[in-house]
C-alpha positions as CSV (number, residue, x, y, z in Angstrom):
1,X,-37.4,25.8,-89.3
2,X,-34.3,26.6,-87.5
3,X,-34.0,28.9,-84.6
4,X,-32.5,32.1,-85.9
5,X,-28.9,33.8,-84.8
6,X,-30.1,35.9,-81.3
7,X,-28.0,38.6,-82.8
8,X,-30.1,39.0,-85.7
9,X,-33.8,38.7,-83.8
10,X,-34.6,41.9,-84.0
11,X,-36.4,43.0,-87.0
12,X,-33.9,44.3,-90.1
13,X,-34.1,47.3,-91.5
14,X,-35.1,47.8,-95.2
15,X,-33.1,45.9,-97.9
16,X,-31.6,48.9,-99.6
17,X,-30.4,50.7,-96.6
18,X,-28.7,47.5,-95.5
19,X,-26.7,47.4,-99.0
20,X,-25.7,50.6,-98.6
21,X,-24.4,50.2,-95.2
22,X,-22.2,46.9,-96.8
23,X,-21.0,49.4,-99.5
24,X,-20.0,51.8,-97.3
25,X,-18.8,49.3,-94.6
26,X,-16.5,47.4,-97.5
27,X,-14.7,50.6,-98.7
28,X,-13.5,51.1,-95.3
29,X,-9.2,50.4,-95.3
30,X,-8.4,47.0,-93.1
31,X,-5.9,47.6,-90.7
32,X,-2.2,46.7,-91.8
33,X,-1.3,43.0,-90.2
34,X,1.4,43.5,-87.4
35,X,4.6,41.8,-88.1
36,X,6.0,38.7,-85.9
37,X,8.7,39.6,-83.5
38,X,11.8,38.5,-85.0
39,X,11.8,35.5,-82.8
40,X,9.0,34.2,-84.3
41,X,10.2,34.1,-87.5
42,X,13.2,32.7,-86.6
43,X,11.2,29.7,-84.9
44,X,9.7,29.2,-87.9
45,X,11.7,29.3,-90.2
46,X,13.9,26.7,-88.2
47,X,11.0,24.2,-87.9
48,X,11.3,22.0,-90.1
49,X,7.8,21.5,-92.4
50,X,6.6,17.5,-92.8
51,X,4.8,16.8,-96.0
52,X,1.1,16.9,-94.9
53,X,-0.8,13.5,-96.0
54,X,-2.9,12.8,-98.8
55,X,-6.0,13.4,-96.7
56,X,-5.1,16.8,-95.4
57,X,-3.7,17.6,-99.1
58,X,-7.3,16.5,-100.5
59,X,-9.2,18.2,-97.8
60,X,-7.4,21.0,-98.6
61,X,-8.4,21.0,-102.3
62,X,-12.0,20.8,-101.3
63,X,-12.0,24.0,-99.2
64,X,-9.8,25.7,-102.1
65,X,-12.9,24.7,-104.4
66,X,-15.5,26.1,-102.2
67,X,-14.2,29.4,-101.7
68,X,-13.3,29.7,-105.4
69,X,-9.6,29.4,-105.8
70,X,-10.2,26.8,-108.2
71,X,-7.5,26.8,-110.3
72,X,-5.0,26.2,-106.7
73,X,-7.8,23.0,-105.9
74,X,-7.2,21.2,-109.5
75,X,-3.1,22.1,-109.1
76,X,-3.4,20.2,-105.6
77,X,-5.3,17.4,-107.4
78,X,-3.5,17.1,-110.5
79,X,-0.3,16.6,-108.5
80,X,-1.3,13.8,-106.2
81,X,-3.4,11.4,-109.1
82,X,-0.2,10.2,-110.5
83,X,1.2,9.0,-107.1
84,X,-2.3,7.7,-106.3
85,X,-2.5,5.5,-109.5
86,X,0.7,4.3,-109.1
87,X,0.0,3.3,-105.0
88,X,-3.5,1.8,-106.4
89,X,-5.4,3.0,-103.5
90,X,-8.9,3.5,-105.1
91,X,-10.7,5.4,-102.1
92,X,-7.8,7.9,-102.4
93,X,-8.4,8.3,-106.7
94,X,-12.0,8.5,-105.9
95,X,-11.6,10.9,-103.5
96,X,-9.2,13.3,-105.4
97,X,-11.4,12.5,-108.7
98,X,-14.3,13.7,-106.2
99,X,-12.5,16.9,-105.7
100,X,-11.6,17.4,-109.4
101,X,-15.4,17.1,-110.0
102,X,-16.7,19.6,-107.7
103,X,-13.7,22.2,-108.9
104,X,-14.8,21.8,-112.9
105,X,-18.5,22.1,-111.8
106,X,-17.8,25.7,-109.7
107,X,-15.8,27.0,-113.0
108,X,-18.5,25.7,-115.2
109,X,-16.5,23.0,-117.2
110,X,-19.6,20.7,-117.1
111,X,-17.6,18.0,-119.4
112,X,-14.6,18.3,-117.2
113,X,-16.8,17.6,-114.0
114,X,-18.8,14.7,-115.4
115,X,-15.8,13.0,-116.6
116,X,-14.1,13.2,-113.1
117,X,-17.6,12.2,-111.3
118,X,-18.2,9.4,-113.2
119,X,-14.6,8.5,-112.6
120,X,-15.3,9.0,-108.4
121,X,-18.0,7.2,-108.5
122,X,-17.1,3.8,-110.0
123,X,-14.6,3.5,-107.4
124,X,-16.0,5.2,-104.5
125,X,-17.2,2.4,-101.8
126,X,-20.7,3.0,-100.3
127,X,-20.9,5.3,-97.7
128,X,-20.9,9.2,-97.2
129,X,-18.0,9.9,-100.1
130,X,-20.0,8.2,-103.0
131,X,-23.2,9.8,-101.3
132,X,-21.3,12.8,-102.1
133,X,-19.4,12.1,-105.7
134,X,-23.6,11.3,-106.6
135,X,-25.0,14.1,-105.9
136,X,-22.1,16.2,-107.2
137,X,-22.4,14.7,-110.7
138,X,-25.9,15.0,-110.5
139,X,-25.7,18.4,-110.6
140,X,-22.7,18.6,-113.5
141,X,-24.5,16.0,-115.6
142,X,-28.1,18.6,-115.0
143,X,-26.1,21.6,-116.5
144,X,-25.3,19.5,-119.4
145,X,-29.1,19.1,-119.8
146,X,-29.4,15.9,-119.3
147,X,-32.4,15.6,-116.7
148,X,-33.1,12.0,-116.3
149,X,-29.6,11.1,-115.9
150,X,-29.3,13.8,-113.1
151,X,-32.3,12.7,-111.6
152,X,-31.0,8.7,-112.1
153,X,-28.0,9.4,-110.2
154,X,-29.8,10.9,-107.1
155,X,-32.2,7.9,-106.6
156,X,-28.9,6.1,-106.1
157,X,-27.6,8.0,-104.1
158,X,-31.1,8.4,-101.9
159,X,-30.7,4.2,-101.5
160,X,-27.2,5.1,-99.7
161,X,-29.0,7.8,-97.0
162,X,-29.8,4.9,-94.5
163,X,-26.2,4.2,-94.3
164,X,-25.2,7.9,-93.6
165,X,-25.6,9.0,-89.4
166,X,-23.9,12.6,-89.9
167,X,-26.4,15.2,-90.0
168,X,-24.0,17.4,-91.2
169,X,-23.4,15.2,-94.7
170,X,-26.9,14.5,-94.8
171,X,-27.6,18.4,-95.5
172,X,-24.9,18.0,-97.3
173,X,-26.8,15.9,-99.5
174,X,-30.1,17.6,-99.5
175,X,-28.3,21.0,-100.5
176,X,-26.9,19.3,-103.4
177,X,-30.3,17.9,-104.4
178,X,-31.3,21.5,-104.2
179,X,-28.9,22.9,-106.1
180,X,-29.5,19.7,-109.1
181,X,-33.3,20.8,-109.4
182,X,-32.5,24.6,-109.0
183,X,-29.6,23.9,-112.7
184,X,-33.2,21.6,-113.8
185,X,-35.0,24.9,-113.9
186,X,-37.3,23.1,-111.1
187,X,-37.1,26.0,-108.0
188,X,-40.0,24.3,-106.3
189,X,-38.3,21.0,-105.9
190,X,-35.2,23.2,-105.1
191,X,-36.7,24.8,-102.2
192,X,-38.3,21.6,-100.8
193,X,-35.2,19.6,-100.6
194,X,-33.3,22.8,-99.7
195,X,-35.7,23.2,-96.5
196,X,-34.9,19.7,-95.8
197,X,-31.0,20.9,-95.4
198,X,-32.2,24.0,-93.3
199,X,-33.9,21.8,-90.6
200,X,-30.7,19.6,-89.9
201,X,-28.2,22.6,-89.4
202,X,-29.0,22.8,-85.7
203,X,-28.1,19.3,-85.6
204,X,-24.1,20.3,-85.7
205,X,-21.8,23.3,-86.0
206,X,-20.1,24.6,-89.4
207,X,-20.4,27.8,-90.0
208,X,-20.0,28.1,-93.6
209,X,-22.1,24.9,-94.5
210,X,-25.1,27.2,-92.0
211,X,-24.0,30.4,-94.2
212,X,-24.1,28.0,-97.8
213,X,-28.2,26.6,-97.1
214,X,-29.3,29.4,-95.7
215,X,-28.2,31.5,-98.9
216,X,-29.4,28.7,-101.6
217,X,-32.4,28.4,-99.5
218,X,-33.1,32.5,-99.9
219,X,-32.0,32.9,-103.1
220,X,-34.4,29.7,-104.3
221,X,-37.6,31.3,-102.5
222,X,-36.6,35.1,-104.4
223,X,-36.1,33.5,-107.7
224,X,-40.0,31.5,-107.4
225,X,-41.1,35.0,-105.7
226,X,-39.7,36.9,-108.8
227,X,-41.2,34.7,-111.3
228,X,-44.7,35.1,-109.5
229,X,-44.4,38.9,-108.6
230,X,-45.3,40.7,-112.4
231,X,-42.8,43.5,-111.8
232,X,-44.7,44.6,-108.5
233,X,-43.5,44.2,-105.0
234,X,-44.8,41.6,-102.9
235,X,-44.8,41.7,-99.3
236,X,-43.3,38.0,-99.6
237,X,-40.8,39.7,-102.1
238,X,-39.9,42.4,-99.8
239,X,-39.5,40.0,-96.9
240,X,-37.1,38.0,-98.9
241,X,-34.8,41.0,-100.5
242,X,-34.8,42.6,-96.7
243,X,-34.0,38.9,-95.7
244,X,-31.3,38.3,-98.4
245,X,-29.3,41.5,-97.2
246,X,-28.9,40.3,-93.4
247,X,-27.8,37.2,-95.1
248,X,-25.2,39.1,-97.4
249,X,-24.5,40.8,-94.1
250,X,-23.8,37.6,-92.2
251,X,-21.5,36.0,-94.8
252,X,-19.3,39.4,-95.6
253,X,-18.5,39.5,-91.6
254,X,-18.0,35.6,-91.9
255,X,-15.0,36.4,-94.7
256,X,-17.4,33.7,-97.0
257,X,-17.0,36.4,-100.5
258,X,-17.3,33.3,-102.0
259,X,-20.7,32.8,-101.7
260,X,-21.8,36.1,-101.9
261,X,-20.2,36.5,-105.0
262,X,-22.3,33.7,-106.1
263,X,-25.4,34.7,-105.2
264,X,-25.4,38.3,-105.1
265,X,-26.6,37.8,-108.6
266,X,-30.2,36.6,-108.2
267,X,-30.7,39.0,-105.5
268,X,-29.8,42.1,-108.3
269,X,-31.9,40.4,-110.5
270,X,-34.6,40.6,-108.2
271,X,-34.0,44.3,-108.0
272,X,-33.8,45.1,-111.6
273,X,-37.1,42.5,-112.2
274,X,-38.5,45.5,-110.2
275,X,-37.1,48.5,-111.8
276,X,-35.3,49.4,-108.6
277,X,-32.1,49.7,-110.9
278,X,-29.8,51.8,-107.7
279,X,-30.3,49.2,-105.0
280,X,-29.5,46.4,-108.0
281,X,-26.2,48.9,-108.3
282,X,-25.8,48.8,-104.7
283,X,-26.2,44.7,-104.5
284,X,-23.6,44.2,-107.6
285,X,-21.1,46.6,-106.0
286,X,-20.8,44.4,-102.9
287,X,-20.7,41.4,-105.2
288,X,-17.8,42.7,-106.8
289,X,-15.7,43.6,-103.1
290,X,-16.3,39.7,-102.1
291,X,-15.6,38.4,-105.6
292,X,-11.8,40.4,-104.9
293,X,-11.8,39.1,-101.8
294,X,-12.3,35.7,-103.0
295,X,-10.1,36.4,-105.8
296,X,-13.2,35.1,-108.0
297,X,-12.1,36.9,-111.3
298,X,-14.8,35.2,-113.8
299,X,-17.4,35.7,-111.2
300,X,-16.0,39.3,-110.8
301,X,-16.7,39.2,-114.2
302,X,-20.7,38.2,-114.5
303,X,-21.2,41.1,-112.0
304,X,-19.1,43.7,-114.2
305,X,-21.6,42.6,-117.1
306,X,-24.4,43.1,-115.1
307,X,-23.1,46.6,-113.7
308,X,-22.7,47.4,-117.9
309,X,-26.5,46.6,-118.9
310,X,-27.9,48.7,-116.0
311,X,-25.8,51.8,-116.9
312,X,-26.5,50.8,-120.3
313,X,-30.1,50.5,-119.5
314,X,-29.7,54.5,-117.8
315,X,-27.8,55.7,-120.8
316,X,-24.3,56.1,-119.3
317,X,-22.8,54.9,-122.1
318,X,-19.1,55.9,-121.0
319,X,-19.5,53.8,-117.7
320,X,-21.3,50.7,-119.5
321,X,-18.6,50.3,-121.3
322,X,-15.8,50.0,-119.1
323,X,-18.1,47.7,-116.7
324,X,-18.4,45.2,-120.3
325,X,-14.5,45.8,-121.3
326,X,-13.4,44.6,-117.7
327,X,-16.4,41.7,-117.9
328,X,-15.1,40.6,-121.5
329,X,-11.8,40.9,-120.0
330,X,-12.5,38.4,-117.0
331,X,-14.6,36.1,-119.0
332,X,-11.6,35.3,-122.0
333,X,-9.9,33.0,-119.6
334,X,-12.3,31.1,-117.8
335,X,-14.9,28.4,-119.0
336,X,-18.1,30.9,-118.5
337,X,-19.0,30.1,-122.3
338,X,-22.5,31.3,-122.1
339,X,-21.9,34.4,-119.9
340,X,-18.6,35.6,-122.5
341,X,-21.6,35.5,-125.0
342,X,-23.5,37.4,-123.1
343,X,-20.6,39.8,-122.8
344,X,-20.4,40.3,-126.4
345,X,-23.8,40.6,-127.0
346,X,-24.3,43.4,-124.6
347,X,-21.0,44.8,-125.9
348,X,-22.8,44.8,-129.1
349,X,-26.7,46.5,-128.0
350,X,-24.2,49.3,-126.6
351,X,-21.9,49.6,-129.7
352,X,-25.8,50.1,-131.6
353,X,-27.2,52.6,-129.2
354,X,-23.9,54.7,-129.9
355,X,-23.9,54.2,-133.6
356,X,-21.0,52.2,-134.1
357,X,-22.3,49.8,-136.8
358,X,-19.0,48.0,-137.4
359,X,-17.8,47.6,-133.9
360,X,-21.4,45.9,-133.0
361,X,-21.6,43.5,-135.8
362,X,-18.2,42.4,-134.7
363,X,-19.5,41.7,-131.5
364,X,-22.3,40.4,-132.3
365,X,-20.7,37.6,-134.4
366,X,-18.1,36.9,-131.6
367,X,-21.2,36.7,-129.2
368,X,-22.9,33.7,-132.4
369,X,-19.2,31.9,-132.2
370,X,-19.4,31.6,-128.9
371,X,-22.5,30.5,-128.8
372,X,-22.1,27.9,-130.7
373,X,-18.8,26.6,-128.7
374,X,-20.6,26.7,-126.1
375,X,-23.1,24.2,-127.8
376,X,-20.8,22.1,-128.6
377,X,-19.5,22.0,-125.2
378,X,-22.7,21.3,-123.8
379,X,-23.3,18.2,-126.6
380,X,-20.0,16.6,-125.7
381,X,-20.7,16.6,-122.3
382,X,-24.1,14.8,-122.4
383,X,-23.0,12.3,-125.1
384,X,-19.9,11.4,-122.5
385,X,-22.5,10.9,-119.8
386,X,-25.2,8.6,-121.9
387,X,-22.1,6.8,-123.3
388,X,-21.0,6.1,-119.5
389,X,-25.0,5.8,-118.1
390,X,-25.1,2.5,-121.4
391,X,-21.8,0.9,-120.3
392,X,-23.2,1.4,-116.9
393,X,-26.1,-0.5,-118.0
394,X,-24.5,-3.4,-119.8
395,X,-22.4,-3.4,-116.8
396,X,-18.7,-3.2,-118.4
397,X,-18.5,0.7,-116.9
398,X,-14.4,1.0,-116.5
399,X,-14.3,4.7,-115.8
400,X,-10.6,5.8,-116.6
């Protein structure tokens, strides 16, 4: 286990109180930027801008991708692959392809992500980038339930570790094997590999790939510690949710709302799996400052639905359903299929509680339509990755 941050030796206080503070801390007004002298501007606006190069446009991407402005990440790639096919360079289609696949997998378009993985892959060379593309469709060809084929694609990319000297890309690799067996359902092979990611971060310096394993790595352990704890508070549990809020803590001063955004999820869960509904309420709210801040509107959008069930849950009907109006709202756009159903449904149980038969059928069936979009999502996705896994087999794979 890595050494822990000296500023955070001393022992933290209790869980909720630490929320609170975030609430309280992320209401506060930031200070108003203080504009350039006007010769500043005027040197820069006489400066003339050079195109930046594929490999800064790309790397760009990536970071766009994994701080959630997705939809700026697939723009960036969309715009180079037509030049890149044209030049024929296949490292650079691989790479951008690479890209492409880790943006569809963050906005849950499992197809979407396959299809460019598969694509990165087969013209990837060996080395740290197809050790990456692997691991990364291992984990969108896992949501689309296809285990063995996830768990295919990271033996191959295990037999390319050797080649890979970075400790900083092999966690990389060991997160992403976490994150595979956490969408398997498997949080005891999560934790494993995602321990073997942990011990490699004092091995180099990057802050937000520290911030990232350290908050898998928590949120793994809480889920296994929920699923063991029968609705009563564990010391191990306790230690975990007290341990998750320095770690929400961390990340909120590090500007990475991303990631708590993400995660902030499990760790209401958590709370609610122990009928501490206010500090769940606490938790969510901060979720829902670092989703604005990342400008995460669909993961806004989970956390507005989650916000609606527990006032639901407490009988506030009037504040339920503004938290599920602005979660259906959120949801319509993006790819979140099963959560939109889950919107609906909820819409509905509250629609029933107040007595409004008509308006909770209607959402009821929307939440069955969905439901079975989102089936038909998930079948196409797996039948494009067994057809690709066969042709890979007969060896005539020509990815497109």
């Amino acid at each position: 286990m890595p050494p822990h941050d000296n500023s955070y030796d001393d022992k933290p206080p209790a869980s909720g109180a630490n929320f609170a503070h975030l609430v309280t801390a992320l209401r506060a007004r930031p200070q108003p930027r203080k504009p350039r002298r006007r010769a500043e501007v005027a040197d820069t606006d006489a400066a003339p801008q050079q195109p930046a190069s594929i490999d800064v446009q790309l790397d760009r991407a990536e970071i766009c991708s994994r701080s959630g402005r997705i939809d700026e990440a697939i723009s960036i790639c969309n715009a180079l692959r037509p030049s890149l096919l044209a030049g024929g360079d296949k490292q650079s289609i691989g790479w951008c392809d690479f890209v492409l696949a880790l943006s569809h997998l963050n906005a849950g378009r499992a197809k979407e992500a396959v299809m460019a993985g598969y694509s990165a892959t087969s013209r990837l060379a060996p080395g740290t980038r197809l050790l990456r593309a692997l691991t990364v469709l291992a984990s969108a060809v896992a949501r689309t339930g296809d285990a063995a084929g996830a768990l295919e694609l990271l033996e191959r990319a295990k037999r390319l570790l050797p080649q890979v000297e970075s400790p900083r890309d092999r966690s990389l690799f060991w997160i992403n094997c976490g994150s595979t067996f956490h969408a398997l359902g498997d949080m005891e092979r999560a934790v494993e590999h995602s321990l073997l990611a942990e011990g490699l971060l004092p091995e180099f310096d990057d802050p937000y790939l520290h911030g990232a394993v350290k908050m898998n790595l928590l949120l793994q352990r809480l889920i296994l510690a929920v699923a063991r704890c029968n609705g009563v508070e564990t010391p191990e549990l306790a230690a975990l949710l007290a341990d998750s809020a320095v770690q929400v803590e961390r990340l909120v001063t590090a500007g990475q709302h991303y990631s708590v955004a993400k995660g902030i999820e499990d760790i209401a869960d958590a709370y609610i799996a122990l009928g501490q509904h206010e500090k769940a309420r606490e938790a969510l709210q901060i979720g829902v400052k670092s989703a604005d801040a990342a400008k995460a509107g669909p993961d806004r959008g989970i956390l507005e639905l989650r916000l609606g069930r527990i006032e639901r849950l407490a009988g506030q009907y009037r504040r339920a359903s503004a938290h599920i109006g602005l979660a259906l709202e959120l949801l319509a756009e993006s790819a979140l299929l099963k959560e939109l159903a889950e919107a609906h449904l909820e819409n509905s149980l509250l629609n029933e509680e107040r007595q409004h038969w008509r308006a909770a059928l209607d959402s009821y069936r929307q939440s069955a339509q969905i439901r079975e979009r989102l089936l038909i999502a998930q079948s196409d996705a797996r039948a494009h990755a067994l057809t690709v896994r066969l042709e890979l087999v007969r060896g005539s794979a020509d990815v497109p």
